[in-house]
mmCIF entry with sequence, helices, sheets and N, C-alpha, C, O atoms, coordinates in Angstrom:
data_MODEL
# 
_entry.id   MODEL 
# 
_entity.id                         1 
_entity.type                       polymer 
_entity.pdbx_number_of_molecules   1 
# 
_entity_poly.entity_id                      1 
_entity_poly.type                           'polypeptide(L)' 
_entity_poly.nstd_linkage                   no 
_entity_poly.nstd_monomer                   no 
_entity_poly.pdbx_seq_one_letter_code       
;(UNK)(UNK)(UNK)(UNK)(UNK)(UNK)(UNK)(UNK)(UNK)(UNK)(UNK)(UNK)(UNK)(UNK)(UNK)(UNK)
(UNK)(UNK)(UNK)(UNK)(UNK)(UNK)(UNK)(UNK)(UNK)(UNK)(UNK)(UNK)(UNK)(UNK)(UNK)(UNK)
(UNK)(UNK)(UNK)(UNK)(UNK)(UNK)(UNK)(UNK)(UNK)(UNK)(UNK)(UNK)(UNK)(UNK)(UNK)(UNK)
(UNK)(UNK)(UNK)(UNK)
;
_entity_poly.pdbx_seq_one_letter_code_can   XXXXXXXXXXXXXXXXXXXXXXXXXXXXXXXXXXXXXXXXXXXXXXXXXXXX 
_entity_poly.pdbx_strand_id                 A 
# 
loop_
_entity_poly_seq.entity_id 
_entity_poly_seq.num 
_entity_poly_seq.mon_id 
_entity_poly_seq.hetero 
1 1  UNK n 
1 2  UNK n 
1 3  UNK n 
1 4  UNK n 
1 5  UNK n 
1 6  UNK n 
1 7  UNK n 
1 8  UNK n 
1 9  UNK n 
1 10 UNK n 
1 11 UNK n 
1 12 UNK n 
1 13 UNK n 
1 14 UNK n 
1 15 UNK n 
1 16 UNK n 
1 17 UNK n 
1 18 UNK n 
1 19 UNK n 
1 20 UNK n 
1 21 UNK n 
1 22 UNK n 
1 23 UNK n 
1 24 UNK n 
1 25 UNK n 
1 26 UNK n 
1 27 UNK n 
1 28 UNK n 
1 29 UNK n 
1 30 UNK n 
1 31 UNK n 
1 32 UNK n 
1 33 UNK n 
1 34 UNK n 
1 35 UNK n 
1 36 UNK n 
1 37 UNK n 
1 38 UNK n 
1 39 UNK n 
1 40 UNK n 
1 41 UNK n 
1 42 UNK n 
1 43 UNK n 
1 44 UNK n 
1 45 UNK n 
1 46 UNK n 
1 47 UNK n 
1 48 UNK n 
1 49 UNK n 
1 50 UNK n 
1 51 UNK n 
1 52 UNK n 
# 
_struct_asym.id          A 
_struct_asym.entity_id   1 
# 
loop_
_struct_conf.conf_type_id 
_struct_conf.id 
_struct_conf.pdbx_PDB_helix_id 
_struct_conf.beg_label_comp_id 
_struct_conf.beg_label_asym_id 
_struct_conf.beg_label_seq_id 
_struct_conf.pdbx_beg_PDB_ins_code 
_struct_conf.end_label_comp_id 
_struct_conf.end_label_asym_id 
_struct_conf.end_label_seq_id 
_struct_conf.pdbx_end_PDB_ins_code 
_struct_conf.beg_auth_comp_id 
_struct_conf.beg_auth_asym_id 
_struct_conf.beg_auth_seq_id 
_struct_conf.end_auth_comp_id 
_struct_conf.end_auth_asym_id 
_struct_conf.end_auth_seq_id 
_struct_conf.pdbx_PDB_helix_class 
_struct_conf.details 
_struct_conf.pdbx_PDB_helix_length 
HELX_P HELX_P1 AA1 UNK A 10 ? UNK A 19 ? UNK A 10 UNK A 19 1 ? 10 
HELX_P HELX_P2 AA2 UNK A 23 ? UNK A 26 ? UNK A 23 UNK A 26 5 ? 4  
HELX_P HELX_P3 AA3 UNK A 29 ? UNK A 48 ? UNK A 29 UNK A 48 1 ? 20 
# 
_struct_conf_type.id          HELX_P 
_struct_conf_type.criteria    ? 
_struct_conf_type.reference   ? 
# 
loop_
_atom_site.group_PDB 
_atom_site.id 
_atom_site.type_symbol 
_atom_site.label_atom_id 
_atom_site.label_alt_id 
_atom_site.label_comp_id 
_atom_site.label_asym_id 
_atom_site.label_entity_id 
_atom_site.label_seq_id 
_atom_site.pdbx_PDB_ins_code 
_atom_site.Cartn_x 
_atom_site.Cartn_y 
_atom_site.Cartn_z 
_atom_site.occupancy 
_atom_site.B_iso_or_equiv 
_atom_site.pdbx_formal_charge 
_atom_site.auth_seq_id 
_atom_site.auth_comp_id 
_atom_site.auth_asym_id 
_atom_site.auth_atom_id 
_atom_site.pdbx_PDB_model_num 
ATOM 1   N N  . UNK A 1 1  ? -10.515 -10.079 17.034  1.00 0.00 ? 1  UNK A N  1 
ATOM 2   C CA . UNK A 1 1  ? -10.033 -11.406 17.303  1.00 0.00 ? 1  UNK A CA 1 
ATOM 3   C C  . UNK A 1 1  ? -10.857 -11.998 18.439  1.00 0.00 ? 1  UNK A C  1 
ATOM 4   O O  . UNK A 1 1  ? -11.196 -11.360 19.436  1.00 0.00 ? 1  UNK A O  1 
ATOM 5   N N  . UNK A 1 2  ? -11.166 -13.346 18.188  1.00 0.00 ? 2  UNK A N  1 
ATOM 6   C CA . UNK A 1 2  ? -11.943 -13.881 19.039  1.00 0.00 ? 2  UNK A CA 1 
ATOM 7   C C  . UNK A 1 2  ? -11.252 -13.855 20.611  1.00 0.00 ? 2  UNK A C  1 
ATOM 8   O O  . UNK A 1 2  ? -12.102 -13.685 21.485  1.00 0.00 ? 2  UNK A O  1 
ATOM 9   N N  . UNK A 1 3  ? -10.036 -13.977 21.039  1.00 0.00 ? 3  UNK A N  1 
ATOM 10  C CA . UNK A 1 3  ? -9.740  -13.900 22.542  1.00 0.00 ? 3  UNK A CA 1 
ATOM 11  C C  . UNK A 1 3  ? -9.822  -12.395 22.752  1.00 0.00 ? 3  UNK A C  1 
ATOM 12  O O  . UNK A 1 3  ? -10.536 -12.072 23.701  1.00 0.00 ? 3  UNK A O  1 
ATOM 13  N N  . UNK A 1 4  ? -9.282  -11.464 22.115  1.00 0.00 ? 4  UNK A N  1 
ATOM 14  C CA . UNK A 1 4  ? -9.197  -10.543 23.121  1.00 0.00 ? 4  UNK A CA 1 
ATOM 15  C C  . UNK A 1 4  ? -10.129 -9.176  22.818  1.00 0.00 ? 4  UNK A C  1 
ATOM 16  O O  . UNK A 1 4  ? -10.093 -8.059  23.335  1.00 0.00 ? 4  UNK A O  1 
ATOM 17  N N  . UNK A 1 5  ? -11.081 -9.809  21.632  1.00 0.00 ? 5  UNK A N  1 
ATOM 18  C CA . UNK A 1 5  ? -11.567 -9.157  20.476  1.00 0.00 ? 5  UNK A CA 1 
ATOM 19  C C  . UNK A 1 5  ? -11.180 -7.472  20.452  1.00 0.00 ? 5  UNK A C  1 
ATOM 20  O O  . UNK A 1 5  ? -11.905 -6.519  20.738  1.00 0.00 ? 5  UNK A O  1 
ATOM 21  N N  . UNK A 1 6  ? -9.785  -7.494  20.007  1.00 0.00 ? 6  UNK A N  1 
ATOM 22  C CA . UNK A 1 6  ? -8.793  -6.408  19.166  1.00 0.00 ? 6  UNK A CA 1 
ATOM 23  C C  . UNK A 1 6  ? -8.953  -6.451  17.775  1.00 0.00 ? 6  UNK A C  1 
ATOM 24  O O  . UNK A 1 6  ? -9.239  -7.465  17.138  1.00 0.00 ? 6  UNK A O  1 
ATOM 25  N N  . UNK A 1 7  ? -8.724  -5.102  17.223  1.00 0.00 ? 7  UNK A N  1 
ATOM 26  C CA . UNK A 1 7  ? -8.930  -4.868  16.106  1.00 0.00 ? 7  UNK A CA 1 
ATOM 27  C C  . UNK A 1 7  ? -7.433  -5.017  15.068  1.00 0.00 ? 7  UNK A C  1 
ATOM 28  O O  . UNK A 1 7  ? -6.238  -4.738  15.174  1.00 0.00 ? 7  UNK A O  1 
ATOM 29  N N  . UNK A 1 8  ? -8.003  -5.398  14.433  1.00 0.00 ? 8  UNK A N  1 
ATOM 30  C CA . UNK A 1 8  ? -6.817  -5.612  13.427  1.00 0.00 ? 8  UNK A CA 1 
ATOM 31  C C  . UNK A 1 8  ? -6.471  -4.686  12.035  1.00 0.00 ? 8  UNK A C  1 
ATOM 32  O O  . UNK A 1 8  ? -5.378  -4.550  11.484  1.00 0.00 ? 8  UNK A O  1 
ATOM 33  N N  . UNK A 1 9  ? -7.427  -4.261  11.768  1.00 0.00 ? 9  UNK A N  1 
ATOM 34  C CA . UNK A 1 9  ? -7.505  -3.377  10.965  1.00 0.00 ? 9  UNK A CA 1 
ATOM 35  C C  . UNK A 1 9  ? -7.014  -1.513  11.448  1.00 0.00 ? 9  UNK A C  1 
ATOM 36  O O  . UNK A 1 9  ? -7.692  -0.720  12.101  1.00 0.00 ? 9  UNK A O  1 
ATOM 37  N N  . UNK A 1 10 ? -5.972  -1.352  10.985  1.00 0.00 ? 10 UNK A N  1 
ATOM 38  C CA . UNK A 1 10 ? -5.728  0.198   11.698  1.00 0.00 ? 10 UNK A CA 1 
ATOM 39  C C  . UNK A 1 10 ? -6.848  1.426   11.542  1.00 0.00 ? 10 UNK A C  1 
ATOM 40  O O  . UNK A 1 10 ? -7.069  2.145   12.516  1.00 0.00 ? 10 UNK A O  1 
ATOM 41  N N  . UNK A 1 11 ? -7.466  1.613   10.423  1.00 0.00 ? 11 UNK A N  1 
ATOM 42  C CA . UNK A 1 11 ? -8.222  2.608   10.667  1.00 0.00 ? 11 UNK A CA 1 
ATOM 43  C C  . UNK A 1 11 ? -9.141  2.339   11.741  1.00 0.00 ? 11 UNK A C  1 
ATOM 44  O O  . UNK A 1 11 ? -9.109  3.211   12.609  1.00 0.00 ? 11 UNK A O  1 
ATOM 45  N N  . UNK A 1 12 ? -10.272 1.026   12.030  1.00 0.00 ? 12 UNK A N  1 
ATOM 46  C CA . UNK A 1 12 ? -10.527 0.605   13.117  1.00 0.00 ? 12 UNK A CA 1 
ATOM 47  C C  . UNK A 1 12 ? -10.540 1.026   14.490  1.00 0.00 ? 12 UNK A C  1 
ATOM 48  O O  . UNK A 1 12 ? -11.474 1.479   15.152  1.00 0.00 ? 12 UNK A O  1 
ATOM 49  N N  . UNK A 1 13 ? -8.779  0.694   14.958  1.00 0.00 ? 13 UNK A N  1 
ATOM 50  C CA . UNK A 1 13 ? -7.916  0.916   15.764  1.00 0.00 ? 13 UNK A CA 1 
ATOM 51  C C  . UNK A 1 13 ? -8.117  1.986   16.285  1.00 0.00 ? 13 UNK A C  1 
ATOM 52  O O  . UNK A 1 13 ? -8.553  2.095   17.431  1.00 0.00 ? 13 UNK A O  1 
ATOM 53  N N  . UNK A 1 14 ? -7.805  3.049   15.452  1.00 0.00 ? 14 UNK A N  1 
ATOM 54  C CA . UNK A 1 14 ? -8.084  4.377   15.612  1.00 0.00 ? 14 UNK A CA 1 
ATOM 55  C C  . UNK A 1 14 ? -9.194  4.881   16.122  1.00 0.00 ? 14 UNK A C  1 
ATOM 56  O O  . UNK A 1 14 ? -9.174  5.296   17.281  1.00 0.00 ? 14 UNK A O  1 
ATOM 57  N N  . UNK A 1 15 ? -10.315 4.936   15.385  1.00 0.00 ? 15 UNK A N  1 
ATOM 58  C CA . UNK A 1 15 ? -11.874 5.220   15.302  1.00 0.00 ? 15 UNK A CA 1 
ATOM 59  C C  . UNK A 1 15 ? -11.668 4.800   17.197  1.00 0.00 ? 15 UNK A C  1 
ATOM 60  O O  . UNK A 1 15 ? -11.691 5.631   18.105  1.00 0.00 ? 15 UNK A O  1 
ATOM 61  N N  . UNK A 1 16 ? -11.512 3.563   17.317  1.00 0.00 ? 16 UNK A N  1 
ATOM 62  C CA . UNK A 1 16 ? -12.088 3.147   18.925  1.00 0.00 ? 16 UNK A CA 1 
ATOM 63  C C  . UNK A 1 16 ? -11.241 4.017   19.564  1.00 0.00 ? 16 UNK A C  1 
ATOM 64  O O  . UNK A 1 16 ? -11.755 4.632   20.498  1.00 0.00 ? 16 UNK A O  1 
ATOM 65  N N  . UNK A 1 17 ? -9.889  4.279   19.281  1.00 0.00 ? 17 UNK A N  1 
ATOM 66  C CA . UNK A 1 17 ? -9.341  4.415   20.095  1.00 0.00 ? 17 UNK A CA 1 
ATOM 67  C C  . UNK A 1 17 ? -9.158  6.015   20.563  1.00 0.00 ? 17 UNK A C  1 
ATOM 68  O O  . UNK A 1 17 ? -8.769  6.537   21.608  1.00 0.00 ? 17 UNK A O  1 
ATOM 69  N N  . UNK A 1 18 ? -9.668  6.578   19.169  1.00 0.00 ? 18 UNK A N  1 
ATOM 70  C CA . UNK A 1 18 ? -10.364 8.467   19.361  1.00 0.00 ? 18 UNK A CA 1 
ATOM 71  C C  . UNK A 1 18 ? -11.203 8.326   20.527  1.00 0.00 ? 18 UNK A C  1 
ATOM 72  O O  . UNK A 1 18 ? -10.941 9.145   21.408  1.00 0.00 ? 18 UNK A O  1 
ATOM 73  N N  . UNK A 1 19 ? -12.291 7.387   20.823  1.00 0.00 ? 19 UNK A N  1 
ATOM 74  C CA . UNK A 1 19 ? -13.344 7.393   21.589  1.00 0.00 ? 19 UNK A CA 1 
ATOM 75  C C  . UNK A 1 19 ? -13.392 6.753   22.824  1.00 0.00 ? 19 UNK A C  1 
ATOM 76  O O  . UNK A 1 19 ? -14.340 6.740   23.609  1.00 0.00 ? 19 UNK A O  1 
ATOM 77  N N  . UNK A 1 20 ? -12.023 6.086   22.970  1.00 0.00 ? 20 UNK A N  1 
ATOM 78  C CA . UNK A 1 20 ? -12.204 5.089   24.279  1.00 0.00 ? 20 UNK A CA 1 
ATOM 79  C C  . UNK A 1 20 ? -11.624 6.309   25.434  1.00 0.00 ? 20 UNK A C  1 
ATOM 80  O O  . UNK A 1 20 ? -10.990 7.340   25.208  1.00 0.00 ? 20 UNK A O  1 
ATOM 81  N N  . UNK A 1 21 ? -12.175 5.672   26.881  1.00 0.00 ? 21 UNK A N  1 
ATOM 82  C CA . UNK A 1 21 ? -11.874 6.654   27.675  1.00 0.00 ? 21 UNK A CA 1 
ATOM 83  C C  . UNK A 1 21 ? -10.850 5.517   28.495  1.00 0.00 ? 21 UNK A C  1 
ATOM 84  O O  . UNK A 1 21 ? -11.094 4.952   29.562  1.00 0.00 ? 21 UNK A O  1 
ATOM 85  N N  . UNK A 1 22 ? -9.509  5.369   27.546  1.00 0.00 ? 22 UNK A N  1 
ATOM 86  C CA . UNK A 1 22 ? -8.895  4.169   28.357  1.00 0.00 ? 22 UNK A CA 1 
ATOM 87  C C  . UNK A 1 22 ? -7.230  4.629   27.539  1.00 0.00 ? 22 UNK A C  1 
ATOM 88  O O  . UNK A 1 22 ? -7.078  5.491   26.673  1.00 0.00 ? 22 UNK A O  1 
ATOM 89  N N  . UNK A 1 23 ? -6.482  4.011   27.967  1.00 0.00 ? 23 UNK A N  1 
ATOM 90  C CA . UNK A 1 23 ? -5.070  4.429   27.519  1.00 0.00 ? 23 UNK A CA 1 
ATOM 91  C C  . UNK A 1 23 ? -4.620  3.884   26.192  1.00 0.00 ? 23 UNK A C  1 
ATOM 92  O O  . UNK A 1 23 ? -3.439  3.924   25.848  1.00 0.00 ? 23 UNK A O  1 
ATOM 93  N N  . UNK A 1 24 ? -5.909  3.197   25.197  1.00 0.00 ? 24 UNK A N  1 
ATOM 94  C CA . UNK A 1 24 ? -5.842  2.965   23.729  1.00 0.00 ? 24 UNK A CA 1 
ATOM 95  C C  . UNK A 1 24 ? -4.732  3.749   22.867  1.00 0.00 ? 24 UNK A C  1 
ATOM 96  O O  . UNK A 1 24 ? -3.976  3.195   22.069  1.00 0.00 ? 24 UNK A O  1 
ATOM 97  N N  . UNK A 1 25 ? -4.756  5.393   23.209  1.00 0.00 ? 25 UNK A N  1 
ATOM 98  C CA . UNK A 1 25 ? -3.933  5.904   22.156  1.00 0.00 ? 25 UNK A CA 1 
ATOM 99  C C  . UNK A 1 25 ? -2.678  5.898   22.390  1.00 0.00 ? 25 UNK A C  1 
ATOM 100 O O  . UNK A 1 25 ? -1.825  6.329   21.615  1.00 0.00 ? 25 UNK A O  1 
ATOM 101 N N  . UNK A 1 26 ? -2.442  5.321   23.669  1.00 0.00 ? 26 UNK A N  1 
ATOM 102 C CA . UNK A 1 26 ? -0.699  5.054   24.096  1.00 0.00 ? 26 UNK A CA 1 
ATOM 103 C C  . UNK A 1 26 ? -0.355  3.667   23.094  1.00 0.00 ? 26 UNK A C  1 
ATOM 104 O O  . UNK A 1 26 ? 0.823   3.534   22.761  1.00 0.00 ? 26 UNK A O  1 
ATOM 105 N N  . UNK A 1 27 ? -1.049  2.956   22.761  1.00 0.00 ? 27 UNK A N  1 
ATOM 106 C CA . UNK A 1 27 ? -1.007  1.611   22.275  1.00 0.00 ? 27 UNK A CA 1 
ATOM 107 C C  . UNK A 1 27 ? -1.090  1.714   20.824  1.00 0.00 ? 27 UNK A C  1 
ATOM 108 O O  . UNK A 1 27 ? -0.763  0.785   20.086  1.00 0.00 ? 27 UNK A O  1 
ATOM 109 N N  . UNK A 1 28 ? -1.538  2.874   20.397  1.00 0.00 ? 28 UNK A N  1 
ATOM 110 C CA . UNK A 1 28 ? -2.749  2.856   18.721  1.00 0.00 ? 28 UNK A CA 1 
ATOM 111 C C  . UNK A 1 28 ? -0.937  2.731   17.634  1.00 0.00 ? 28 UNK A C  1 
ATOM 112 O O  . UNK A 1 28 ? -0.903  2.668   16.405  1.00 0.00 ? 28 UNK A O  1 
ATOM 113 N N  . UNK A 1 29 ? 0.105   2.729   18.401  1.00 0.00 ? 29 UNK A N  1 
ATOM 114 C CA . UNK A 1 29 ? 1.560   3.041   17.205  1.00 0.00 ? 29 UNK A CA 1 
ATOM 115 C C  . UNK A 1 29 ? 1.367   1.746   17.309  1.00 0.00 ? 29 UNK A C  1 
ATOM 116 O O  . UNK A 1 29 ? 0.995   1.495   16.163  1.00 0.00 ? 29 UNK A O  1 
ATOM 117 N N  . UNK A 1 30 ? 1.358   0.864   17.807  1.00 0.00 ? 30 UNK A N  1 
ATOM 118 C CA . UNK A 1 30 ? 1.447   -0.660  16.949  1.00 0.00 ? 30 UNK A CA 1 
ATOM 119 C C  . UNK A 1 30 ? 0.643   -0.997  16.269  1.00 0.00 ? 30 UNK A C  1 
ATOM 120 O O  . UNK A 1 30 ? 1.186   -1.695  15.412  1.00 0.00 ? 30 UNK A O  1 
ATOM 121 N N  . UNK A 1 31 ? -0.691  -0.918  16.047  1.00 0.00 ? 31 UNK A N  1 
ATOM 122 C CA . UNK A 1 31 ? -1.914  -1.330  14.848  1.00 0.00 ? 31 UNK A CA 1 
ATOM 123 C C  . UNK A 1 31 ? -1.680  -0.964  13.437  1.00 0.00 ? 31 UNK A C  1 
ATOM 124 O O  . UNK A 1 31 ? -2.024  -1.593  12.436  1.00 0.00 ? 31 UNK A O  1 
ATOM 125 N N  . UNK A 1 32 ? -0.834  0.515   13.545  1.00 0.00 ? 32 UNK A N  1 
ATOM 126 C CA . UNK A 1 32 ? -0.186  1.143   12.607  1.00 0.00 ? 32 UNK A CA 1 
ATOM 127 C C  . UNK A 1 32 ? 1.213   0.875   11.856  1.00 0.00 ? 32 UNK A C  1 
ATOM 128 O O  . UNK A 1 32 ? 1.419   0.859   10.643  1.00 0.00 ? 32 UNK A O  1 
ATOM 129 N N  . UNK A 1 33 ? 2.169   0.658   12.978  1.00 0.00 ? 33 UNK A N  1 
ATOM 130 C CA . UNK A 1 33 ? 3.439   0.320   12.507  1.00 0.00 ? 33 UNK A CA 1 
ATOM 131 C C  . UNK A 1 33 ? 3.702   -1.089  12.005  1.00 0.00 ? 33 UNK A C  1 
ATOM 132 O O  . UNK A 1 33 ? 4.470   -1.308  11.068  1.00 0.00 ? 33 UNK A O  1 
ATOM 133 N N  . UNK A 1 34 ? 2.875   -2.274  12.820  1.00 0.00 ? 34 UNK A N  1 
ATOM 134 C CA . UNK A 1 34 ? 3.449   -3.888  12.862  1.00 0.00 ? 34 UNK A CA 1 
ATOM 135 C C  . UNK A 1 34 ? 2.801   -4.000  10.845  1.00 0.00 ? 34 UNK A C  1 
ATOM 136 O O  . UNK A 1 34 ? 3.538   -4.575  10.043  1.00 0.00 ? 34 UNK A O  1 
ATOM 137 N N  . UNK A 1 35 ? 1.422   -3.375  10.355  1.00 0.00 ? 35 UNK A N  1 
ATOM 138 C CA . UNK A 1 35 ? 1.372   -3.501  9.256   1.00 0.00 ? 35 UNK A CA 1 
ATOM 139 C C  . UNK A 1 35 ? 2.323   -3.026  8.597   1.00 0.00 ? 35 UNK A C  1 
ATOM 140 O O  . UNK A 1 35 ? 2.706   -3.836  7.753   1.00 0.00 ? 35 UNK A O  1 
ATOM 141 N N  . UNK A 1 36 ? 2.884   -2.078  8.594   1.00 0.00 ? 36 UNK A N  1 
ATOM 142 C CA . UNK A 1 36 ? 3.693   -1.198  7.658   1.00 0.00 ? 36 UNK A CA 1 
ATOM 143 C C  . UNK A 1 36 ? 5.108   -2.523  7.580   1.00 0.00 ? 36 UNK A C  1 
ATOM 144 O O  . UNK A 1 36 ? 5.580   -2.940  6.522   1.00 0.00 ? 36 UNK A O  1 
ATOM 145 N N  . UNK A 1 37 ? 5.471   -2.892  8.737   1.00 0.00 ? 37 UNK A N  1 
ATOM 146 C CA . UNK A 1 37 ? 7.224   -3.662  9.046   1.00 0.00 ? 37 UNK A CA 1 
ATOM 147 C C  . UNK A 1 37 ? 6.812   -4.889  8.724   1.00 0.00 ? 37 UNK A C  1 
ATOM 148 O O  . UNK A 1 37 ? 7.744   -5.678  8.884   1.00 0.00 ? 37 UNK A O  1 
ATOM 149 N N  . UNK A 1 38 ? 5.586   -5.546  8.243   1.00 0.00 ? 38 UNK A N  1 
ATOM 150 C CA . UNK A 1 38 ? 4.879   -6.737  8.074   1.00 0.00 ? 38 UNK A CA 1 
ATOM 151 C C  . UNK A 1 38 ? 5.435   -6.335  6.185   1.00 0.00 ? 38 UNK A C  1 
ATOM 152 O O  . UNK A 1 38 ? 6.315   -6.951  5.583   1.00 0.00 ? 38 UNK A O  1 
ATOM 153 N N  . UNK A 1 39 ? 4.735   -5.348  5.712   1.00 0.00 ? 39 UNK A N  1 
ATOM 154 C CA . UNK A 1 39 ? 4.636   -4.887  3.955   1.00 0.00 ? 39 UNK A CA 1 
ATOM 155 C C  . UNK A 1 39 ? 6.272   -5.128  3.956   1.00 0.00 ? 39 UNK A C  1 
ATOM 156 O O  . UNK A 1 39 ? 6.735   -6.022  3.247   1.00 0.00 ? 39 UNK A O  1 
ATOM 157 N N  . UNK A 1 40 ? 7.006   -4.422  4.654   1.00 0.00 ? 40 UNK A N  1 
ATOM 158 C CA . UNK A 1 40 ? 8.658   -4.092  4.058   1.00 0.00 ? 40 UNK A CA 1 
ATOM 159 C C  . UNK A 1 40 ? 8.784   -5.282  4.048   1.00 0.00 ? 40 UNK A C  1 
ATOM 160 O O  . UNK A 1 40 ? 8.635   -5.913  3.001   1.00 0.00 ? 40 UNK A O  1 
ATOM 161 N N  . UNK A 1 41 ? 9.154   -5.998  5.456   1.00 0.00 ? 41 UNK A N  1 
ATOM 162 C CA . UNK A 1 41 ? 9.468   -7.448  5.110   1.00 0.00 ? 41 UNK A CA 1 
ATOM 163 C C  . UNK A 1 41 ? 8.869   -8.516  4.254   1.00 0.00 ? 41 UNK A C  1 
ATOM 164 O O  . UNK A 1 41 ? 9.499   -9.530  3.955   1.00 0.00 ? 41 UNK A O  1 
ATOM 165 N N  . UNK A 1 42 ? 7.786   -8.306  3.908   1.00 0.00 ? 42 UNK A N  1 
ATOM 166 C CA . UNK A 1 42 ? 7.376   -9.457  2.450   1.00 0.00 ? 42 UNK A CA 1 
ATOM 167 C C  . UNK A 1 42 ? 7.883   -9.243  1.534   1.00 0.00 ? 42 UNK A C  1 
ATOM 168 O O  . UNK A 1 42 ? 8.164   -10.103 0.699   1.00 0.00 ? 42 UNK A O  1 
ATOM 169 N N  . UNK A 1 43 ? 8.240   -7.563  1.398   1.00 0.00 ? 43 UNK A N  1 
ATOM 170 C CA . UNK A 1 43 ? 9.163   -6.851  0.049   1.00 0.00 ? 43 UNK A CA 1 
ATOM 171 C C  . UNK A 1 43 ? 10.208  -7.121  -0.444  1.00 0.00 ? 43 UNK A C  1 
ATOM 172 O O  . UNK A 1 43 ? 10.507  -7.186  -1.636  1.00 0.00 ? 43 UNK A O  1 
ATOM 173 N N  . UNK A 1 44 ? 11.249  -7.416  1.105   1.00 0.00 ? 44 UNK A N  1 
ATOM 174 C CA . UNK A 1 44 ? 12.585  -7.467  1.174   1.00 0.00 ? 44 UNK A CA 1 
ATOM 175 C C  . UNK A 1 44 ? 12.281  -9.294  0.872   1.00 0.00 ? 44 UNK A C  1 
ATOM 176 O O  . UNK A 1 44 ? 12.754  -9.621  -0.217  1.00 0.00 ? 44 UNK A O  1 
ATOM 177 N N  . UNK A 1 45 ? 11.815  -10.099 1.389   1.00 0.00 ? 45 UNK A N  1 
ATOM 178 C CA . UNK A 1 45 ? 11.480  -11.439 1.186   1.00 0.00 ? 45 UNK A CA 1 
ATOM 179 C C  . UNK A 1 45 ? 11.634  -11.957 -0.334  1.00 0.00 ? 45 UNK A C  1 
ATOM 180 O O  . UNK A 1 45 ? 12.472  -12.758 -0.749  1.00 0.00 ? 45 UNK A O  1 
ATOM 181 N N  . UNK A 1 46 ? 10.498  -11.225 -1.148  1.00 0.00 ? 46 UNK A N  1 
ATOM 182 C CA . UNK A 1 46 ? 10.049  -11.554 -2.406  1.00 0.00 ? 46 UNK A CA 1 
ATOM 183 C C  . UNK A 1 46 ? 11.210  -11.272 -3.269  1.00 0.00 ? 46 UNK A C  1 
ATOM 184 O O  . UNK A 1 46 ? 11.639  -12.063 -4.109  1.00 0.00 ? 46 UNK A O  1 
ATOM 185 N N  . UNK A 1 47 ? 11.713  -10.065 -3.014  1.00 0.00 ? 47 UNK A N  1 
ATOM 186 C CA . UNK A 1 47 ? 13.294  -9.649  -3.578  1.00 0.00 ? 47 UNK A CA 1 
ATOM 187 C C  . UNK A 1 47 ? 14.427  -11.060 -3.337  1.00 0.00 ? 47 UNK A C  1 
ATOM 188 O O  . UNK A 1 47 ? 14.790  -11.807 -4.246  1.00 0.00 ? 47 UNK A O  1 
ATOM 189 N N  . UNK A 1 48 ? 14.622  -11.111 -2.654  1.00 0.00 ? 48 UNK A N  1 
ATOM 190 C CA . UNK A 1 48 ? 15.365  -11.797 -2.024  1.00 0.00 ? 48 UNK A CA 1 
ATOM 191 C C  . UNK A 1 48 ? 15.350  -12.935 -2.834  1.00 0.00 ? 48 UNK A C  1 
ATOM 192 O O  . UNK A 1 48 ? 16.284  -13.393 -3.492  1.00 0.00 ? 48 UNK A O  1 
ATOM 193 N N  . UNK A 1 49 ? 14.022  -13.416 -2.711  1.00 0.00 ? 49 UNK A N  1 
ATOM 194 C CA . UNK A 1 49 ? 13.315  -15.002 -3.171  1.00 0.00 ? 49 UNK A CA 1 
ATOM 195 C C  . UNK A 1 49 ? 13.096  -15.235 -4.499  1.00 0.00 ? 49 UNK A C  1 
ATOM 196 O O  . UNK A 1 49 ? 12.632  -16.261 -4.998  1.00 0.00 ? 49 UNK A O  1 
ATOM 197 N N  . UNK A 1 50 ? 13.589  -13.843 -5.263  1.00 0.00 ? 50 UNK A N  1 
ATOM 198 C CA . UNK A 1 50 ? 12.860  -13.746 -6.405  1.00 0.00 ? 50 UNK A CA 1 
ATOM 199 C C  . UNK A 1 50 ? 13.976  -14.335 -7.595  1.00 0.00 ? 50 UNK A C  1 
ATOM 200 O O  . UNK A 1 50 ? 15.068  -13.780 -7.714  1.00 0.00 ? 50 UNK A O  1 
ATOM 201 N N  . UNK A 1 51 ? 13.643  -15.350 -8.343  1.00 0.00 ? 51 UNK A N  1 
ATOM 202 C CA . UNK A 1 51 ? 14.208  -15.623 -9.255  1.00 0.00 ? 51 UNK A CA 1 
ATOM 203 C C  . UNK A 1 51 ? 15.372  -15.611 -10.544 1.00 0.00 ? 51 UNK A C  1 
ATOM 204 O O  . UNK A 1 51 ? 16.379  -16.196 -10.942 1.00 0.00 ? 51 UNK A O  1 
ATOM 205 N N  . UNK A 1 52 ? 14.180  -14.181 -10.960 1.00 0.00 ? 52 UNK A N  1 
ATOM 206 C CA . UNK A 1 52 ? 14.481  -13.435 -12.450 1.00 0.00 ? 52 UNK A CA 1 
ATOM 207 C C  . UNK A 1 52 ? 15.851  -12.529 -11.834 1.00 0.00 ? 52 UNK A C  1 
ATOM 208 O O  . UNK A 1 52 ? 16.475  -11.771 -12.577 1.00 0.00 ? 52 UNK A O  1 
# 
């Protein structure tokens, strides 16, 4: 991302964050989790929203 240029992509995330000599892997459960609770909730959404 252009301000804080963070990665958005989790495998990414990771890769830097195996290698950074900084407190990255205290942080690396959100790059991982916010996608996963992002998928359920479009799931539960589309259900929800869904027509048929």
């Amino acid at each position: 991302m252009p301000v804080s240029n963070t990665s958005v992509n989790p495998a990414r995330s990771t890769a830097a964050a195996l290698f950074a000599d900084t407190a990255a892997m205290s942080q690396l459960w959100a790059f991982w989790l916010a996608p996963i609770v992002g998928g359920v909730l479009a799931g539960l959404a589309w259900k929800f929203f869904d027509e048929e």
